[in-house]
Wavefront OBJ file of the C-alpha trace (Angstrom):
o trace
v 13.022 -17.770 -32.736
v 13.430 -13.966 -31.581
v 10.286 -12.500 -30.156
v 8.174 -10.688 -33.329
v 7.127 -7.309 -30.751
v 4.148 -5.204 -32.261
v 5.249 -1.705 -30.554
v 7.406 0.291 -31.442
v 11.283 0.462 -30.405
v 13.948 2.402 -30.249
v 17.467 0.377 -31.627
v 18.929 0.740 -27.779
v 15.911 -1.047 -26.924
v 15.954 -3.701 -29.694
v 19.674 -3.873 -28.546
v 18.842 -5.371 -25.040
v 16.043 -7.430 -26.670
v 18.191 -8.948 -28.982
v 21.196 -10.277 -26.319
v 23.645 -6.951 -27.039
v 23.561 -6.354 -23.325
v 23.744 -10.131 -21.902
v 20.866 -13.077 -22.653
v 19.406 -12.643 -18.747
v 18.592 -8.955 -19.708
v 17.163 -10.113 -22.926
v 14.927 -11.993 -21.240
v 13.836 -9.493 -18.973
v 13.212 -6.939 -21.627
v 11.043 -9.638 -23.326
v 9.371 -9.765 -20.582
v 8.425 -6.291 -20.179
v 7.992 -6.277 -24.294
v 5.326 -8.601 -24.156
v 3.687 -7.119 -21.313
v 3.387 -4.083 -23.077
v 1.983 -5.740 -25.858
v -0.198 -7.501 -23.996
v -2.005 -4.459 -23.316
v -1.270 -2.863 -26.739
v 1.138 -0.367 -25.454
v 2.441 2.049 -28.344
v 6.086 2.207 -26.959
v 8.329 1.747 -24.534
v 9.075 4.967 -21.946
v 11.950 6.003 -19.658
v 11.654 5.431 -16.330
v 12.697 9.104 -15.089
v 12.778 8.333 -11.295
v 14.676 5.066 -11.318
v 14.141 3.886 -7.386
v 12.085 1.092 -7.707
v 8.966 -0.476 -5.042
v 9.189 -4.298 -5.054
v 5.447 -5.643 -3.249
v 6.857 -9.366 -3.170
v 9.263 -8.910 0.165
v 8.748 -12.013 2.025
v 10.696 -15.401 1.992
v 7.540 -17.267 1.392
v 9.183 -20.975 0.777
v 6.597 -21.572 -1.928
v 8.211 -18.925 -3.733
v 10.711 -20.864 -5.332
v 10.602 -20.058 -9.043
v 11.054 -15.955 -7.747
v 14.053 -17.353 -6.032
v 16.002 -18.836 -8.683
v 14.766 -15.929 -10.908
v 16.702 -13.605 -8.535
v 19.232 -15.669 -8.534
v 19.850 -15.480 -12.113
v 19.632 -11.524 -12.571
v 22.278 -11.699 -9.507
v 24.286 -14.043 -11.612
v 24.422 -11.680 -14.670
v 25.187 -9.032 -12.208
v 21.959 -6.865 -12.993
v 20.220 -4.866 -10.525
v 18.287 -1.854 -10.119
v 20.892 1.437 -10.177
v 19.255 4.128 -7.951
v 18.366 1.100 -5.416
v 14.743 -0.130 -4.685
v 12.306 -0.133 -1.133
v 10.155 -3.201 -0.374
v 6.920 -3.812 1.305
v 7.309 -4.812 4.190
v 8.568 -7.583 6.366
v 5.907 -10.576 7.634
v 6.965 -11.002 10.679
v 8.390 -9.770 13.862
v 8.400 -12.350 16.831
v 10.119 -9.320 19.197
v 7.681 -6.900 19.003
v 4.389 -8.847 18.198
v 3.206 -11.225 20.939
v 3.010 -15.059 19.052
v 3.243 -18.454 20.631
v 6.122 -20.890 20.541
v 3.932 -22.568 17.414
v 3.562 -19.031 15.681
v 7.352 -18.739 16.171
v 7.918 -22.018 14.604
v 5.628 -21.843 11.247
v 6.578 -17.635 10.382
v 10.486 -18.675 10.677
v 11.067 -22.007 9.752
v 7.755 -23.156 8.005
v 5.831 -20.200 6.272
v 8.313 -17.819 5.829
v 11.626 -20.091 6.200
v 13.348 -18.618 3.064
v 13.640 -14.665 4.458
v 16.907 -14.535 5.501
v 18.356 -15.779 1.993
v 15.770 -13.615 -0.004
v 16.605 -10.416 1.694
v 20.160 -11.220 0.857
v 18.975 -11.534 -2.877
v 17.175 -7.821 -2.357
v 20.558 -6.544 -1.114
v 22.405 -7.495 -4.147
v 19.755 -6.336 -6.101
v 19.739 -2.807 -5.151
v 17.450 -3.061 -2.146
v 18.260 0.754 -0.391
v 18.620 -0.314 3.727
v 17.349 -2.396 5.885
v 14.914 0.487 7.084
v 13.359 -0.137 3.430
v 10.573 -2.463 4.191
v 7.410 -0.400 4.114
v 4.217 -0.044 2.052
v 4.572 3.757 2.576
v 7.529 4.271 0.776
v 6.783 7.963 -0.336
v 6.840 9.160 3.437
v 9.939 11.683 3.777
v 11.477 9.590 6.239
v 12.028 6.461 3.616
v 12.796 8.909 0.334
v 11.865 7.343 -2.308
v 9.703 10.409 -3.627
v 8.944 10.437 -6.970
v 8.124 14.628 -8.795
v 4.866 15.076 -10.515
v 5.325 13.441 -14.120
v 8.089 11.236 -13.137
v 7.534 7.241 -14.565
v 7.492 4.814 -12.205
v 8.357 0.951 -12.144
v 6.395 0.021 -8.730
v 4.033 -2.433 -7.664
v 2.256 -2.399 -4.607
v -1.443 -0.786 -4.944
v -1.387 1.588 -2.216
v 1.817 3.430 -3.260
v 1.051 2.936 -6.445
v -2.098 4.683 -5.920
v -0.817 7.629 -3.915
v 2.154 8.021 -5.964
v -0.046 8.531 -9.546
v -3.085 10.421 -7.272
v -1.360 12.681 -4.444
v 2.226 13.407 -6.047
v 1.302 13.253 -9.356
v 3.334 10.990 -10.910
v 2.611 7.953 -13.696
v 2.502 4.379 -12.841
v 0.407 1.200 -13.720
v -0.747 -1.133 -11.552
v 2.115 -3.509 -11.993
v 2.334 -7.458 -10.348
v 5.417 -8.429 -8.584
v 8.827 -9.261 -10.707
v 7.135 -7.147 -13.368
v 8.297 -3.482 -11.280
v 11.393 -5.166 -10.616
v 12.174 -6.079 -14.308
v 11.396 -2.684 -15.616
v 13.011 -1.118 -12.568
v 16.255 -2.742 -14.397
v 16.240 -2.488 -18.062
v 14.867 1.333 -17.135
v 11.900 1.057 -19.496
v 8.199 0.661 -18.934
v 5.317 -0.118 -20.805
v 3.393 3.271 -22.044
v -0.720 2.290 -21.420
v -3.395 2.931 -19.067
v -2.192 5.771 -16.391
v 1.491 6.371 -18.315
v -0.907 8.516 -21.249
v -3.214 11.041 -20.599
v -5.845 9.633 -22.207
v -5.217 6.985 -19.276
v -5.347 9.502 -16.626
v -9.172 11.096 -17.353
v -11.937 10.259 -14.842
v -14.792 7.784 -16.173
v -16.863 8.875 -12.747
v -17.476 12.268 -11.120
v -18.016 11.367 -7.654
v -19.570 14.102 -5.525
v -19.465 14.310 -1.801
v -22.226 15.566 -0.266
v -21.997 14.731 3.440
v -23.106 16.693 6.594
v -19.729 15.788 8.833
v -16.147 14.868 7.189
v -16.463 11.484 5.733
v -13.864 9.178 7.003
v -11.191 7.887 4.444
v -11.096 3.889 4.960
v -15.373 4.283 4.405
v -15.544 6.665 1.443
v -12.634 5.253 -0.539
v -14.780 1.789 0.158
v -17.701 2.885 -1.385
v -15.731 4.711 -4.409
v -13.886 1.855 -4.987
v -17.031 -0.925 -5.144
v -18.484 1.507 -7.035
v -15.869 2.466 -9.846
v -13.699 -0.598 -9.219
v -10.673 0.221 -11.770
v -11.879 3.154 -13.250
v -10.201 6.658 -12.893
v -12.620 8.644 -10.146
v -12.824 12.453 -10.029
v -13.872 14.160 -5.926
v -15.754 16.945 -5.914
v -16.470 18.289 -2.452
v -14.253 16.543 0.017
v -12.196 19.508 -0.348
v -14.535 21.346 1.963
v -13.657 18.738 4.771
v -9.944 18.506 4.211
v -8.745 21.746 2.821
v -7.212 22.210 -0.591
v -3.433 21.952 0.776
v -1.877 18.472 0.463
v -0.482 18.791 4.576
v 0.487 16.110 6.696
v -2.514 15.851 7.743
v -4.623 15.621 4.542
v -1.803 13.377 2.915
v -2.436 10.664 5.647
v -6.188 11.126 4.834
v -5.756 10.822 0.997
v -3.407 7.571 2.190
v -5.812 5.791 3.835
v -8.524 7.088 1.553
v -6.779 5.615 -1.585
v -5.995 2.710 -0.021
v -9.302 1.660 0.274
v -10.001 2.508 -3.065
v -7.132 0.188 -4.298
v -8.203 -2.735 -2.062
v -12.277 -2.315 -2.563
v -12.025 -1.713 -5.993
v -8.423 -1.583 -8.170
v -8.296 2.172 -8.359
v -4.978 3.130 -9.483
v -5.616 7.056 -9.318
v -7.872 9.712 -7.723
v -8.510 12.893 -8.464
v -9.712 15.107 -5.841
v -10.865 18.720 -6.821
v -8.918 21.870 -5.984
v -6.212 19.477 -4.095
v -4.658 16.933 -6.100
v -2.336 18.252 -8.311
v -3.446 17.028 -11.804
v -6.487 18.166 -10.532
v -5.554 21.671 -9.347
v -4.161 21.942 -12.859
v -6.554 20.763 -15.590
v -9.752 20.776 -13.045
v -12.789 19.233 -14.935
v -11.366 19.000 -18.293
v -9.964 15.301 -16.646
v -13.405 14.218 -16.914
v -14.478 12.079 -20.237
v -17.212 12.434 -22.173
v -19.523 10.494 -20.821
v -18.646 10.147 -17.388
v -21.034 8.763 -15.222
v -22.062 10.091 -11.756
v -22.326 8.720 -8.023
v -23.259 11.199 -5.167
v -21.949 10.209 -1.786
v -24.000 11.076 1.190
v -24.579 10.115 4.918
v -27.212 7.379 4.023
v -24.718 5.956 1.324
v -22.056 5.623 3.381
v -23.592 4.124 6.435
v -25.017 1.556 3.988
v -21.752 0.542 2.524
v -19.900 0.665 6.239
v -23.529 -1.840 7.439
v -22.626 -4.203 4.307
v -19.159 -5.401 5.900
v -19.341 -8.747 6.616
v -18.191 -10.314 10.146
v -15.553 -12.785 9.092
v -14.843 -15.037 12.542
v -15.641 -18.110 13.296
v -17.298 -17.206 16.517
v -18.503 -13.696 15.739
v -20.686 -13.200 18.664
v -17.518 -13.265 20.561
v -15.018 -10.069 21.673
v -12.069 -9.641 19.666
v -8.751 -10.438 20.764
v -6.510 -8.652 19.113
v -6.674 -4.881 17.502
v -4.259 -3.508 14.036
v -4.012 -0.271 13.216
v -1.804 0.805 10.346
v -2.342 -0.871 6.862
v -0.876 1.020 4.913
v 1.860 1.964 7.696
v 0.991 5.017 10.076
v 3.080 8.001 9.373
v 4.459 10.212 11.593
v 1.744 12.209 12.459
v -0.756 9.440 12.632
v 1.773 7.532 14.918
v 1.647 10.466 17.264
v -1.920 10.795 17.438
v -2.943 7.223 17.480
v -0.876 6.938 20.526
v -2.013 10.117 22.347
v -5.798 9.229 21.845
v -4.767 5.411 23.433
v -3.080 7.392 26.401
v -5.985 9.607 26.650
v -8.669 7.226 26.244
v -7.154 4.636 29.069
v -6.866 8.020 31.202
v -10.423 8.582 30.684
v -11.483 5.193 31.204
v -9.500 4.533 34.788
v -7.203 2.203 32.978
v -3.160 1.558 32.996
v -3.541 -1.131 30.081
v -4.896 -1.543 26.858
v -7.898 -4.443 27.082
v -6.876 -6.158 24.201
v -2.802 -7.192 22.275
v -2.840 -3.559 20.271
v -0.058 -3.021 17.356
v 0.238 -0.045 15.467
v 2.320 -0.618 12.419
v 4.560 1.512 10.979
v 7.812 2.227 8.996
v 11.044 1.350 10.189
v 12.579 4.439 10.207
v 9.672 5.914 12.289
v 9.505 3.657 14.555
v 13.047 4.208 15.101
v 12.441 8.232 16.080
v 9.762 7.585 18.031
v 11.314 4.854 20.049
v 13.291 7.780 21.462
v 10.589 9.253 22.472
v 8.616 9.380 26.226
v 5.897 8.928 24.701
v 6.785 5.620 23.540
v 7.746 4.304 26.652
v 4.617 5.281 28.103
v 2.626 3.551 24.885
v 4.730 0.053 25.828
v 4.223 0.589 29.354
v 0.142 0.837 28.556
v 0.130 -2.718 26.467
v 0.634 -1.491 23.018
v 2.863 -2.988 20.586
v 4.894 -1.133 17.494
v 6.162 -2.725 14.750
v 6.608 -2.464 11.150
v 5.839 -6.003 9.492
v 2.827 -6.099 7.249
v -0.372 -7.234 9.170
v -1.783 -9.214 6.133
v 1.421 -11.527 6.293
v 0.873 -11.918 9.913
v -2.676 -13.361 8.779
v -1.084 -15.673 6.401
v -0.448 -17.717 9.899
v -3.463 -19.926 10.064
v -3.609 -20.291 13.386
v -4.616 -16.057 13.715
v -7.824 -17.426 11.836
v -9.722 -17.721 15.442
v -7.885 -14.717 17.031
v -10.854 -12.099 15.848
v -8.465 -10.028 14.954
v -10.316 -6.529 14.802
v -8.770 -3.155 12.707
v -9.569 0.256 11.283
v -7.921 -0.591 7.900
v -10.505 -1.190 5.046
v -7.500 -2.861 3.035
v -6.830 -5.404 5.823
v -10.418 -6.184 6.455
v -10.921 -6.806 2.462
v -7.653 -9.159 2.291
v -8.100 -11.088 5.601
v -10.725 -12.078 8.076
v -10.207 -9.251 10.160
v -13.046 -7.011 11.366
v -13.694 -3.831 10.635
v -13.858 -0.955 12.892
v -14.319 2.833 13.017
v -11.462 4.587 14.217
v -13.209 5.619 17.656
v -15.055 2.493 17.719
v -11.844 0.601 17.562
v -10.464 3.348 20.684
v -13.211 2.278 22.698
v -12.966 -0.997 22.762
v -8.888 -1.201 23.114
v -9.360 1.266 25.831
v -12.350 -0.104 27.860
v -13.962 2.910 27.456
v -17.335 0.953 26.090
v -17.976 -2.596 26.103
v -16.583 -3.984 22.842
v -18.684 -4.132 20.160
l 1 2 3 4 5 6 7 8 9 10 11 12 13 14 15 16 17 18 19 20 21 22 23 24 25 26 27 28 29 30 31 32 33 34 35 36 37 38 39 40 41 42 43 44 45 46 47 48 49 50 51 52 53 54 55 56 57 58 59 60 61 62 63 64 65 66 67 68 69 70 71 72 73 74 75 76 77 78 79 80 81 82 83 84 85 86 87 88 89 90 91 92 93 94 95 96 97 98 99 100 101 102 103 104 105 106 107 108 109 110 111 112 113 114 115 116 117 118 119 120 121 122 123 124 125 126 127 128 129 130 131 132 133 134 135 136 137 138 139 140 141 142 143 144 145 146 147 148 149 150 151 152 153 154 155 156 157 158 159 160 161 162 163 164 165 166 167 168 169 170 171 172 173 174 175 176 177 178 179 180 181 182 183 184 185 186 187 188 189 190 191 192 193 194 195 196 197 198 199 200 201 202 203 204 205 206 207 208 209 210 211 212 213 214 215 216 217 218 219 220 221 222 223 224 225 226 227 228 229 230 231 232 233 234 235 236 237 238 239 240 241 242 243 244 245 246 247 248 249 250 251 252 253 254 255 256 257 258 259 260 261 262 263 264 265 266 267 268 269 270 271 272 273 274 275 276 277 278 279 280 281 282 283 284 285 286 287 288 289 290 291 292 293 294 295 296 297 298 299 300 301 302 303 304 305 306 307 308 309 310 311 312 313 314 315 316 317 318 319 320 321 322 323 324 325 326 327 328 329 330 331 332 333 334 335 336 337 338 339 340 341 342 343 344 345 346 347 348 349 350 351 352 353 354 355 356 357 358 359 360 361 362 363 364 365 366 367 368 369 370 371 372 373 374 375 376 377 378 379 380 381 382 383 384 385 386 387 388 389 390 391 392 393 394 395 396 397 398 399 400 401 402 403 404 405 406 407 408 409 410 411 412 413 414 415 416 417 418 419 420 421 422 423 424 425 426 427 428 429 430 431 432 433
């Protein structure tokens, strides 16, 4: 029996449902259908910038039924028209220092079935083979959505900074789900695709002495709103009220850590954002509630981290920096501050394995660079797999694997450090901590 849909659709819409465009698309517009309904969506909506974000991009062999799922969409000949990028890769035994046994269980055991799922991607509509990043949105990738443009992503970082810094409408969406609507071209219209959707249930005021940093104040929005809709007041004083490269990477990492900490799926930041900029307080509802954000507060959310290792009175072994990926500009700096720091410290080599993670089209450029030879000469490692795949390995479990990323240190048993803490210790410019 046909699917009985509650919302309401349009008769190109009931076409697809009903087989007039092939039974695989049927089924994947029944799919999004009863999502929708699900979460008592009123309609369908056009996805206006049709390049796709898949988050499932690894050849995890217990990923079987996803397999033969692709395999059927391939089979009807569907894919996604304007192409898709992926998150990234899991692995990369050339760049990233692993054992013989690492070697063995990320290609043949763990992650066995990459090869043959990136060939699904491919056919597809999977954009290069530079597409594998979290960070999708950076100008060097392209897939940039405009302010107002639907989305069919997944991934909670971009799909975070794609609704909160560029201004554009997306859910929260679970793997296959961004891929399905990414091909019939239709979305479900709830939650942050209505306006309604889009108002802040907090007004979160920052009332620091110094410039809070991102990975600790996104933390402590995010445990405190969880999935609500958060509006900033006052960080614009620390990071200006133009969206540069600079203050993008900030509201990256920021976001990030409200996704991860909580399930934020969009900011607002006052006098910067651009939803925000627009409407100002009128995105608050009635009835918002408050939470003011000083020193104290954050200290006591950074002190509440818990240490993770098995042996945490030990050193760590191993530092990550970059989840989500560094951009450019972070790339650059990260590895000046590393060159400094070892100058400072009397040192040719980092003290610790160091990789800095980042896309594979930046990583490309800056390969070319001097100052990458000098970065490779000095210990450190670049690469642009994701670092919570690499923990999937169960032997990292004892590596104390340390890191500045607040999304890494929620979804793994990594440590968290501050930014200069974490430069100290790689450098040997303090005793590690």
């Amino acid at each position: 029996m046909a699917y009985r849909y509650k919302m309401k659709l349009t008769p190109e819409q009931i076409d697809i449902l009903e087989g007039g465009q092939g039974a695989v698309k049927a089924k994947v517009m029944e799919t999004i259908v009863r999502y929708g309904d699900m979460f008592e969506a009123t309609e369908l909506v056009k996805v206006t910038h049709g390049e796709g974000h898949l988050v499932t991009s690894f050849g995890l062999s217990l990923l079987t039924p996803v397999f033969r799922i692709m395999d059927e969409l391939i089979g009807a000949g569907l894919k996604v028209e304007e192409g898709f990028t992926a998150d990234p890769r899991p692995n990369d035994i050339d760049n990233v220092s692993c054992s013989l046994l690492d070697k063995l269980l990320y290609t043949k055991i763990l992650y066995g079935k990459q090869g043959s799922y990136e060939q699904q991607l491919t056919k597809l509509g999977l954009k290069s083979d530079d597409a594998f990043t979290c960070t999708c949105y950076y100008p060097e990738i392209g897939n940039v959505p405009a302010k107002g443009d639907i989305l069919s992503w997944a991934e909670s970082s971009a799909v975070n900074y794609a609704n909160s810094v560029l201004g554009a409408r997306c859910n929260r969406n679970s793997g296959m789900i961004e891929l399905f609507g990414s091909i019939v071209g239709y979305v479900p219209k709830f939650g942050l695709l209505t306006d309604e959707g889009r108002k802040a249930k907090w007004k979160v005021t920052v009332n620091t002495t110094k410039k809070p940093l991102p990975q600790i104040l996104g933390s402590a929005i995010g445990l405190k709103v969880m999935e609500d809709v958060p509006y900033v007041t006052g960080l614009d004083k620390w990071i200006g009220t133009e969206l540069t490269d600079e203050c993008k990477s900030y509201l990256k990492d920021f976001g990030a850590a409200t996704a991860s900490n909580g399930a934020v799926g969009l900011y607002h930041v006052e006098n910067l954002t651009p939803e925000a900029k627009e409407l100002g307080e009128s995105l608050l509802q009635e009835g918002y509630r408050e939470y003011i954000i000083d020193d104290a507060e954050l200290e006591r959310v950074y002190k509440s981290y818990p240490v993770m290792w098995k042996e945490p009175e030990k050193k760590g072994t191993i530092a990550f920096i970059g989840c989500p990926h560094l951009s450019r500009t972070q790339l650059e700096e990260w590895a000046d501050r590393i060159l400094e720091g070892l100058k400072s410290a009397g040192r040719d080599k980092v003290t610790c394995q160091t990789v800095l993670f980042t896309p594979p089209a930046v990583a490309k450029a800056f390969a070319e660079t001097p100052k990458y030879a000098q970065i490779r000469k000095a210990g450190v490692e670049l690469t642009s797999i994701c670092p919570l795949m690499y923990t999937s390995n169960p032997l990292t479990k004892s590596r104390r694997i340390m890191t500045c990323s607040n999304k890494l240190r929620t979804y793994s048993l990594a440590r968290y450090y501050k930014d200069d803490e974490l430069l100290a210790i790689v450098t040997g410019k303090e005793d590690r901590l």
